[in-house]
C-alpha positions as CSV (number, residue, x, y, z in Angstrom):
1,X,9.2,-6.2,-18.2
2,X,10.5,-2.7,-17.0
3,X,8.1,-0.7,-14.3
4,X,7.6,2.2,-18.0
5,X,7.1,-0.9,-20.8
6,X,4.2,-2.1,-17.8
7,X,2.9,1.5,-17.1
8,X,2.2,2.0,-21.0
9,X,0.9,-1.4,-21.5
10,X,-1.6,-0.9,-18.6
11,X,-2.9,2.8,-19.4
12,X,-3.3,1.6,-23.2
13,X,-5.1,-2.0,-22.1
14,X,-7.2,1.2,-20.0
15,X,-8.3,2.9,-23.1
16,X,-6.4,5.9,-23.4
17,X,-6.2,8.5,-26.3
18,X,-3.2,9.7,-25.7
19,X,-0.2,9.6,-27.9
20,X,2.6,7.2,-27.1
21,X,5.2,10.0,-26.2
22,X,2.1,11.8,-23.9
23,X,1.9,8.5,-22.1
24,X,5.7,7.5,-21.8
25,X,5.8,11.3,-20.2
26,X,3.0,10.2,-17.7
27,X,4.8,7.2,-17.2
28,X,8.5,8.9,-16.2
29,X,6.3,11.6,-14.2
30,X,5.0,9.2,-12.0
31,X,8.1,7.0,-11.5
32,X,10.4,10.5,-10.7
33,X,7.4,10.4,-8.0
34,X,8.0,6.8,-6.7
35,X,12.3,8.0,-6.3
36,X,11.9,10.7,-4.3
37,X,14.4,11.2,-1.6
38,X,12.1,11.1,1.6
39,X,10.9,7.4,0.8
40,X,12.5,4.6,2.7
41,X,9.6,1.6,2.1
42,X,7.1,3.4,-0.3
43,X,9.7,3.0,-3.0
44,X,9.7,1.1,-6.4
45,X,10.5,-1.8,-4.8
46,X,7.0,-1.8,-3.1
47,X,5.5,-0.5,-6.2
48,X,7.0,-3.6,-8.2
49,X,5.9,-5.9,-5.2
50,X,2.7,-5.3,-4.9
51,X,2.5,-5.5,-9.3
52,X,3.9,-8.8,-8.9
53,X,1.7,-9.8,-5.7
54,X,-1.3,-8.5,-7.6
55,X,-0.2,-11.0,-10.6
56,X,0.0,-13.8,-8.3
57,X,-3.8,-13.5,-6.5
58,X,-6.9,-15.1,-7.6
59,X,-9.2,-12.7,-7.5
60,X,-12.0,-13.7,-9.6
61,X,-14.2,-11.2,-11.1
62,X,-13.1,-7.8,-11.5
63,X,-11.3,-5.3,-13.5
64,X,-7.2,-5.7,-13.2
65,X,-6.5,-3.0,-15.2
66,X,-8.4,0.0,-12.7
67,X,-6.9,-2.1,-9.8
68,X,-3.3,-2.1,-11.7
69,X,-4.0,1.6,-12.4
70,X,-4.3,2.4,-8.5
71,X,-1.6,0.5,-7.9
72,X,0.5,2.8,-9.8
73,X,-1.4,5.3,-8.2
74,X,-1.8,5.0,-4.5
75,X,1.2,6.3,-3.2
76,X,1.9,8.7,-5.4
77,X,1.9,11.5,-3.1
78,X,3.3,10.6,0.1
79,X,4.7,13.2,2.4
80,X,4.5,11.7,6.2
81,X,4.0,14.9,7.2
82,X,0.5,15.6,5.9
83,X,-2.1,13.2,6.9
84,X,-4.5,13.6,2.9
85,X,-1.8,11.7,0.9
86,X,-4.6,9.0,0.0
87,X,-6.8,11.6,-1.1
88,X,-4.4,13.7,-2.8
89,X,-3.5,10.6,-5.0
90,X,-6.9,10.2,-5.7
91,X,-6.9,13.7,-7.1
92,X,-3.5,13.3,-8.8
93,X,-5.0,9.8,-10.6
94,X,-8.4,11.7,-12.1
95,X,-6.3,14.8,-13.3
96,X,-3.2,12.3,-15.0
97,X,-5.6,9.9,-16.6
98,X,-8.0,12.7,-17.5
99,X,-5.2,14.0,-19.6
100,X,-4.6,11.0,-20.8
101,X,-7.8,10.3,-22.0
102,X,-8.6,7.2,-20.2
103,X,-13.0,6.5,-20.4
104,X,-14.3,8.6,-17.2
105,X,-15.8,4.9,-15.9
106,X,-12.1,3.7,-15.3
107,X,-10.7,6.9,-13.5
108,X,-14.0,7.2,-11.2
109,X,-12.9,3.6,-10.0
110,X,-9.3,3.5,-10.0
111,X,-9.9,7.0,-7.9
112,X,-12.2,5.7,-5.4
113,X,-9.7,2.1,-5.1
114,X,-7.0,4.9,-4.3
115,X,-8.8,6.3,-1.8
116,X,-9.7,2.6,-0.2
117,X,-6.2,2.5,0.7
118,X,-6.9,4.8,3.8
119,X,-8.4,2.0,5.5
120,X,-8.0,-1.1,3.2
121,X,-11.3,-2.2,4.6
122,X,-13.2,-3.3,1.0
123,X,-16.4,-5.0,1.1
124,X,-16.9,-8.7,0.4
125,X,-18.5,-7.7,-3.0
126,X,-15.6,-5.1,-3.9
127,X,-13.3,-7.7,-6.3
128,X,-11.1,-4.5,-6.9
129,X,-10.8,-3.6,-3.6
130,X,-9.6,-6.5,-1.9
131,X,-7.3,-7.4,-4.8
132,X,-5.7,-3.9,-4.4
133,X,-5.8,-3.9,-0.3
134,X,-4.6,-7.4,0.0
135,X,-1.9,-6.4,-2.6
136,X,-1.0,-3.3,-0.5
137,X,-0.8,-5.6,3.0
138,X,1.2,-8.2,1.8
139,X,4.5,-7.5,3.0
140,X,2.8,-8.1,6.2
141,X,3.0,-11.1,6.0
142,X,6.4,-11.6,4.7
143,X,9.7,-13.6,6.1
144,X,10.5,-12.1,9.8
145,X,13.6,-10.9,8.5
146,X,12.1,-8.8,5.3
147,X,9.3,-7.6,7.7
148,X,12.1,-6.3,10.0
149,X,13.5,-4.4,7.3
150,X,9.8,-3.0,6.5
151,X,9.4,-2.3,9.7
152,X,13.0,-0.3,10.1
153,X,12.0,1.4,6.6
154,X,8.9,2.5,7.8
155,X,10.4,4.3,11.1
156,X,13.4,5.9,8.7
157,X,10.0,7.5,7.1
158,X,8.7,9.1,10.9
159,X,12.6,10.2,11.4
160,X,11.0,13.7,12.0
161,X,9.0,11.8,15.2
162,X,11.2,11.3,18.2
163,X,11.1,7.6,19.3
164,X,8.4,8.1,21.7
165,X,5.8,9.8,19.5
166,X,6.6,7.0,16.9
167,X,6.1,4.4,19.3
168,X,3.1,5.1,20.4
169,X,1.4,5.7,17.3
170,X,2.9,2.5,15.2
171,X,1.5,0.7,18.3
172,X,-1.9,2.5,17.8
173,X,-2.3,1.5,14.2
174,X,-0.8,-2.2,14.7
175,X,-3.8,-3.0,17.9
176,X,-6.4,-1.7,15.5
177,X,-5.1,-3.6,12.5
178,X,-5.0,-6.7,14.8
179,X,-8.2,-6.1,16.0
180,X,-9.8,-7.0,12.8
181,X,-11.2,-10.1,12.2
182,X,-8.8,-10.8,9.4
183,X,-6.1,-8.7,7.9
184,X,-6.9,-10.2,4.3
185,X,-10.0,-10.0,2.2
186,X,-9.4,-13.3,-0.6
187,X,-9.7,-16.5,0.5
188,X,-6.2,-17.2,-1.3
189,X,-4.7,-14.3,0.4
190,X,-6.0,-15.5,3.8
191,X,-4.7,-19.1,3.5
192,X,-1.3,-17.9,2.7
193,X,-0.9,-15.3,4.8
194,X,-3.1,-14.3,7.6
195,X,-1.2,-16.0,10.1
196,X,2.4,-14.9,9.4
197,X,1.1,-11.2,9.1
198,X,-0.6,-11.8,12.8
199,X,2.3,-13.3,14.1
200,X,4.6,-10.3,12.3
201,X,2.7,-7.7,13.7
202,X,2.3,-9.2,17.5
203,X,6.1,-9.4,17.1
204,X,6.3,-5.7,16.7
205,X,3.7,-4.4,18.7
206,X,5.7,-6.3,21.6
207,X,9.0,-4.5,20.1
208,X,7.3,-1.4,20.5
209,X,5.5,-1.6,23.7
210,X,7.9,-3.5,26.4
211,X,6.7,-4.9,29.9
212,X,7.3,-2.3,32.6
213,X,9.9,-3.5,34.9
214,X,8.3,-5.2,37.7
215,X,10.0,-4.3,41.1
216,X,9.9,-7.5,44.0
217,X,8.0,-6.6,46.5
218,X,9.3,-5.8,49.5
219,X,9.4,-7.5,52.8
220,X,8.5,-11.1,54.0
């Protein structure tokens, strides 16, 4: 199914009011969003992964449709230069599907699920949550050679940070992502792919922080 047939299938499974030609518009709006120049990883090819990932969990109870909702959603603004882009997708989500006339219930939660993504730290009774966070994550935990290429994507999104700056901050959030006592919230997400992501992410963090050269000590 193309990313618009999906997008119009999900906002109308979400109850909204709006004609088909407001919601098509809504649809292309946010997709011209998704292309813009400055992305590198937060393209549509994570947008479609994390669609497809989200298909493939078991997440038991909850409501796909507000979690497919942020999906579209949650990086929607993204500018690494400003540090709200979380919150100002939140903001975008409420006004779009107000529009659109989607029940207030559903934009209140696919707002606040939008807003999770700043930490991806749901609770262990938040269903939506840690279907959407573990969705979001998942290319953690991917082959070493497509993490590489995250990896590389993400940097070609700091390219305004000199290598230093980067460095230490991608090293910053990787520690305190490792630092957790798991990086997934589903059991079936967990089984599949809490070790890869830790091994991934060691692999980097050692990429970014080398050994200082140790010098031989001198004399007898």
């Amino acid at each position: 199914m193309e990313l618009s047939d999906r997008w119009s299938v999900t906002v109308t499974a979400a109850g909204s009011t709006a004609s088909a030609e407001d919601r098509r518009a809504a649809g292309t709006a946010l997709l011209r969003r998704w292309a813009e120049p400055h992305r590198s990883y937060h393209t549509f090819d994570h947008l479609t992964a994390m669609l497809s990932t989200m298909d493939s969990l078991a997440a038991g109870d909850g409501d796909r449709t507000a979690v497919e909702l942020a999906v579209w959603f949650h990086d929607a603004v993204y500018d690494p230069l400003r540090a709200d882009n979380e919150e100002a997708s939140a903001l975008l989500a409420e006004a779009a599907l107000t529009a659109l006339g989607v029940p207030g219930r559903t934009i209140a939660e696919v707002a606040r699920l939008v807003r999770l993504t700043a930490s991806h730290e749901p609770t262990p009774d938040d269903a939506n949550g840690r279907l959407l966070c573990d969705a979001d994550l998942a290319i953690l935990a991917a082959p070493p050679p497509a993490y590489r290429r995250y990896a590389a994507a993400v940097r070609a999104e700091y390219a305004h940070l000199d290598d230093a700056t980067f460095r230490a901050g991608r090293a910053a959030v990787l520690r305190r992502m490792l630092a957790r006592p798991r990086l997934f919230s589903l059991p079936s997400a967990q089984d599949k792919w809490e070790k890869r992501g830790r091994i991934n992410m060691a692999m980097e963090l050692a990429a970014l922080t080398p050994v200082p050269f140790a010098r031989k000590p001198l004399g007898p």
